[in-house]
ROTOR-573670 format. One line per field, with one value per residue: residue number from 1; x, z, y of N, C-alpha, C in turn; residue in three letters. Coordinates in steps of 0.05 Angstrom, whole numbers. Each point is the difference from the previous one (the first is absolute). Example, Ala and Ser with C-alpha at 12.3 -4.5 7.8 and 13.67 -1.06 7.14 Angstrom:
# ROTOR-573670
tidren <- [1 / 2]
n_east <- [264 / -7]
n_up <- [156 / -14]
n_north <- [-114 / 21]
ca_east <- [-18 / 16]
ca_up <- [0 / 1]
ca_north <- [24 / 24]
c_east <- [18 / -15]
c_up <- [0 / 14]
c_north <- [24 / 22]
guvex <- [ALA / SER]
# end
This chain:
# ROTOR-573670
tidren <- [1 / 2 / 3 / 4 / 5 / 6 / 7 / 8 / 9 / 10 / 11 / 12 / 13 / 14 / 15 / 16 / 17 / 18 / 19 / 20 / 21 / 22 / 23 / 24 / 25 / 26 / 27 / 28 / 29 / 30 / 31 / 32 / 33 / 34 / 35 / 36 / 37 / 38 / 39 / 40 / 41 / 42 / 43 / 44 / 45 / 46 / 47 / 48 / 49 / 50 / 51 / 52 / 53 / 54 / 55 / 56 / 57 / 58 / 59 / 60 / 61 / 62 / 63 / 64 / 65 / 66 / 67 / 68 / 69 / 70 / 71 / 72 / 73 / 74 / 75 / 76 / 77 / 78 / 79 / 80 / 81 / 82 / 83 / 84 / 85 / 86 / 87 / 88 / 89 / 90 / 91 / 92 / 93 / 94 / 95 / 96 / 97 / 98 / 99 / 100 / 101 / 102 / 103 / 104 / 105 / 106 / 107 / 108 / 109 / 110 / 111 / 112 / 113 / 114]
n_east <- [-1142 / 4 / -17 / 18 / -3 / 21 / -14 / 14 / 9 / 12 / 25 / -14 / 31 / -12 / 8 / -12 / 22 / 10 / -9 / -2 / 20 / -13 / -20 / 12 / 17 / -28 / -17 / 18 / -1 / -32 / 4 / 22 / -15 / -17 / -5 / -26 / 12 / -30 / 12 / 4 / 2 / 1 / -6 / 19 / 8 / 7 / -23 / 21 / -16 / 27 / 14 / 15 / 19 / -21 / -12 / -14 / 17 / -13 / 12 / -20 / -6 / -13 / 4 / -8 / 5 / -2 / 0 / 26 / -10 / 24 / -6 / -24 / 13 / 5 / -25 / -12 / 13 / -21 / -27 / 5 / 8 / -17 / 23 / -12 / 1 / -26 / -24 / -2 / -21 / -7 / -18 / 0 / -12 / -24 / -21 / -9 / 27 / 14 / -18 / 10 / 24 / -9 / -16 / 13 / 18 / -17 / -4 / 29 / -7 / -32 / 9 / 28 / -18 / -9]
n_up <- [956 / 1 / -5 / -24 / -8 / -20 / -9 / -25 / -5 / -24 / -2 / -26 / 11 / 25 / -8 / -18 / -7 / 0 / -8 / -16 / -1 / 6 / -11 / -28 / 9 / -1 / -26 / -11 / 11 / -7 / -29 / -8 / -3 / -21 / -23 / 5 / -23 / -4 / -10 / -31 / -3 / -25 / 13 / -6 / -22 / 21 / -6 / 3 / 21 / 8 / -13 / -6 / 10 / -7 / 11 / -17 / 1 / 5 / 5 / 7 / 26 / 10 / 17 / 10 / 15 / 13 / 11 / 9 / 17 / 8 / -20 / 7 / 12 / 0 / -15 / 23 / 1 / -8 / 9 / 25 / 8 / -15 / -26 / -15 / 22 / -7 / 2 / 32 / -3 / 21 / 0 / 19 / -6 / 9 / 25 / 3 / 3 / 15 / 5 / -1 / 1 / 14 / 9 / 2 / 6 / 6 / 2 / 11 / 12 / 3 / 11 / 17 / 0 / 9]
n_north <- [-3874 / 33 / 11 / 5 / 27 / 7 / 34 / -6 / 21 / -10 / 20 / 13 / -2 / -32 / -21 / -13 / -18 / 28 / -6 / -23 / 14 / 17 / 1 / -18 / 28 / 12 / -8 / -3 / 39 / 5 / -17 / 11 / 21 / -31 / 14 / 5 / -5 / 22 / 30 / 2 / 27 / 5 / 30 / -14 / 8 / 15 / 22 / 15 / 10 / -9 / 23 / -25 / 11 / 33 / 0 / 3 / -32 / -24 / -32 / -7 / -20 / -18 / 1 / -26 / -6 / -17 / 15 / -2 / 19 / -13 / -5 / 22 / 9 / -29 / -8 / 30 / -8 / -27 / 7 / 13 / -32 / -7 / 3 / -20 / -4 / 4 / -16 / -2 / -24 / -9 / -20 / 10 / -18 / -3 / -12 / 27 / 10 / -14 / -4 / 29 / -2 / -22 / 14 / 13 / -20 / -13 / 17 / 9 / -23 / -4 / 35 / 7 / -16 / 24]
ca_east <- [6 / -13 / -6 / 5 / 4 / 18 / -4 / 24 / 0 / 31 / -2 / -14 / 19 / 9 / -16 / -16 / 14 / 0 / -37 / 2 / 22 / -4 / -25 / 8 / 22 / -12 / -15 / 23 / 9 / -17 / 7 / 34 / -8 / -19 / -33 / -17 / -8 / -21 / -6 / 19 / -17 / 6 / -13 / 14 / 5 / -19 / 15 / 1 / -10 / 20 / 32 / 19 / 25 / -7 / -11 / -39 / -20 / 16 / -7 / -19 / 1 / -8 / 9 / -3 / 12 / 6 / 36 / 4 / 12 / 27 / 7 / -1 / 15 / 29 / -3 / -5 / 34 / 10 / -8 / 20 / 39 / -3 / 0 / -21 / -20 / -12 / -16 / -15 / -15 / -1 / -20 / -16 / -31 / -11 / -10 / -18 / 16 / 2 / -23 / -13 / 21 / -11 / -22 / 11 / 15 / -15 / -21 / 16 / -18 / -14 / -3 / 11 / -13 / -20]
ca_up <- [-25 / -15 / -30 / -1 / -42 / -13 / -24 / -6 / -34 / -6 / -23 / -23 / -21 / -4 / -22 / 9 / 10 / 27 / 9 / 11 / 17 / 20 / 7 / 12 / 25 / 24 / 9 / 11 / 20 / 17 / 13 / 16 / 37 / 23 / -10 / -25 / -18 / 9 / -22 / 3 / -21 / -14 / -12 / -34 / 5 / 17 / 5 / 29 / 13 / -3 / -14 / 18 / -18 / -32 / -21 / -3 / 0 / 13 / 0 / 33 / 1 / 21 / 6 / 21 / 26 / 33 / 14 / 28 / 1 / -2 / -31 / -16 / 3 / -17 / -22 / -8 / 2 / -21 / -20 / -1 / -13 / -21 / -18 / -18 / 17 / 1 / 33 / 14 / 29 / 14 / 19 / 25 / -6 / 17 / -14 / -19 / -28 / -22 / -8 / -23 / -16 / -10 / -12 / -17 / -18 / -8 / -22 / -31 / -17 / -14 / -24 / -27 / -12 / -25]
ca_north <- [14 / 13 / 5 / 30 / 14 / 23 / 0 / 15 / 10 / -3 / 19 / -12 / 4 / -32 / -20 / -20 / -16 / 6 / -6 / -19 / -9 / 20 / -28 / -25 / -1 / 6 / -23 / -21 / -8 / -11 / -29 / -11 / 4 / -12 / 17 / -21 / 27 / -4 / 7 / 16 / 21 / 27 / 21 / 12 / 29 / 13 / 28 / 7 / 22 / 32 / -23 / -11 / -5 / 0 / -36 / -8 / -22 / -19 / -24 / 2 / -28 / -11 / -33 / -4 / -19 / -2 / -3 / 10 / 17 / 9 / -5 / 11 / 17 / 5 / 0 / 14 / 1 / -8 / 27 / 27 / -5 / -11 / 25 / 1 / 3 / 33 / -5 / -25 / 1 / -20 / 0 / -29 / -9 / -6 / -21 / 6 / 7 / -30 / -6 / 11 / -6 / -29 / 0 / 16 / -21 / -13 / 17 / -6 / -23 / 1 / 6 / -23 / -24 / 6]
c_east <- [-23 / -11 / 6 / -1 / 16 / -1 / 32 / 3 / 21 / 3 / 0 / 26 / 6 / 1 / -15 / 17 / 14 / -25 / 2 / 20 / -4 / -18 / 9 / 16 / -11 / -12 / 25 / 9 / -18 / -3 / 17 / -13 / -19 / -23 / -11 / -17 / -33 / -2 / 10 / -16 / 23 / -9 / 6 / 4 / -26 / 5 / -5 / -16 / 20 / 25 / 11 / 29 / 2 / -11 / -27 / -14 / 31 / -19 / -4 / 11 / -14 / 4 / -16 / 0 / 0 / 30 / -10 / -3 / 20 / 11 / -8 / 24 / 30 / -18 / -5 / 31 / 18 / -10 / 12 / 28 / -12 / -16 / -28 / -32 / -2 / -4 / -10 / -19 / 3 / -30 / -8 / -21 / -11 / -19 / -21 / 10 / 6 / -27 / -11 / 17 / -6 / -16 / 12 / 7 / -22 / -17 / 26 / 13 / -6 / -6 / 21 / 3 / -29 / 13]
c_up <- [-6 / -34 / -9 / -25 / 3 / -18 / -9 / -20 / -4 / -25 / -19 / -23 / -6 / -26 / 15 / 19 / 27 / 23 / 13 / 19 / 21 / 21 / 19 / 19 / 21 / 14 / 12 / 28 / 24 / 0 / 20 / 35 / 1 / -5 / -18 / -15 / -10 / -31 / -11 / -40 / -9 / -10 / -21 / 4 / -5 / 2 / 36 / 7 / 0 / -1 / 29 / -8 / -25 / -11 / -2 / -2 / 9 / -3 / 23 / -5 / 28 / 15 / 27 / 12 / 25 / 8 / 36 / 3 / 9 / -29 / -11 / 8 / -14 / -27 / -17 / 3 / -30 / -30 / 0 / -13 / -32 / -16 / -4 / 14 / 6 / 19 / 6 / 13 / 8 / 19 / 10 / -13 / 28 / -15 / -20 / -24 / -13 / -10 / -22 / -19 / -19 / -23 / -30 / -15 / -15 / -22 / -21 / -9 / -13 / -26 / -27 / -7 / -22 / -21]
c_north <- [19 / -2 / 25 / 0 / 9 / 2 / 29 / 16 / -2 / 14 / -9 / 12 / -20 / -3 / -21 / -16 / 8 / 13 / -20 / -18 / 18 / -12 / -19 / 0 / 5 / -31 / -19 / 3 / 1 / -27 / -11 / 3 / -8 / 12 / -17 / 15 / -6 / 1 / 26 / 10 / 8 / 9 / 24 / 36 / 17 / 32 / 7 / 19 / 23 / -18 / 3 / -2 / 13 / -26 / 4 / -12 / -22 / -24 / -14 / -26 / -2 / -28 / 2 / -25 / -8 / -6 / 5 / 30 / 16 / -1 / 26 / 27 / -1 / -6 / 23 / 20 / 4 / 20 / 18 / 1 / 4 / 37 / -12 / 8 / 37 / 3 / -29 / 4 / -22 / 2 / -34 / -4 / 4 / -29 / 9 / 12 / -24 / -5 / 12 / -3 / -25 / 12 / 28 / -23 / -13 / 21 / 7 / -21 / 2 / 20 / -10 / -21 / 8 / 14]
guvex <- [UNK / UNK / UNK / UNK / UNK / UNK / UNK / UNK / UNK / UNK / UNK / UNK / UNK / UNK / UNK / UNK / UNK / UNK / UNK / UNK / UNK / UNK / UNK / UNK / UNK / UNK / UNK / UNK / UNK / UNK / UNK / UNK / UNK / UNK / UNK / UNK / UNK / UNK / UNK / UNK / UNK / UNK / UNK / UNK / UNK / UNK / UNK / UNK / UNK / UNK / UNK / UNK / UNK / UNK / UNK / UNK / UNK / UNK / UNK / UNK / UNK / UNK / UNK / UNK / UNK / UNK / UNK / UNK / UNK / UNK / UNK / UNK / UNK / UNK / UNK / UNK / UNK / UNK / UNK / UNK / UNK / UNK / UNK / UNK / UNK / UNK / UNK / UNK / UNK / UNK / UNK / UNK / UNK / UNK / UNK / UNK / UNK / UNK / UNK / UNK / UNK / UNK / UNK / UNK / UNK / UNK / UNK / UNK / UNK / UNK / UNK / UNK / UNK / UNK]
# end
């Protein structure tokens, strides 16, 4: 099992609730195939570098996970079928990307706990 991120912008015409059902359909169907979810951000609305769609800002999310990698091609499948999705990335950790990642987690921790 690889370690991977996908970070997404989903258009900011949602409401909250389809936010979250957007989310939650992604995370569900990296479960259904056997992924163990690491950790997963929202980075709330956000303005864009250059519109997409006419659009100037959008609602980031990040998740990341170990799956197989035969999983990530029909998941990134699943962004393109799907209107709400602007853009994707998808990246491999290496062992020193996961590592810094740990360590990203852990400092926003801590800051939101002060």
């Amino acid at each position: 099992m690889n370690h991977y991120e996908t970070v997404f912008i989903l258009n900011p015409v949602l409401s909250e609730t389809q936010i979250k059902e957007t989310v939650k359909k992604f995370e569900d169907y990296l479960v259904s195939k056997g992924a163990e979810m690491t950790h997963k951000e929202d980075w709330g609305l956000k303005k864009l570098a250059y519109p997409i769609q006419k659009k100037k800002s959008g609602f980031y999310h990040l998740l990341e996970y170990k799956v197989a990698g035969e999983t990530i091609t029909p998941f990134e499948l699943e962004f393109r079928r799907d209107d709400s999705v602007m853009r994707y990335l998808t990246v491999r950790l290496d062992k020193h990307a996961a590592a810094w990642a740990e360590k990203r987690r852990e400092r926003r921790v801590k800051s939101a706990k002060k």
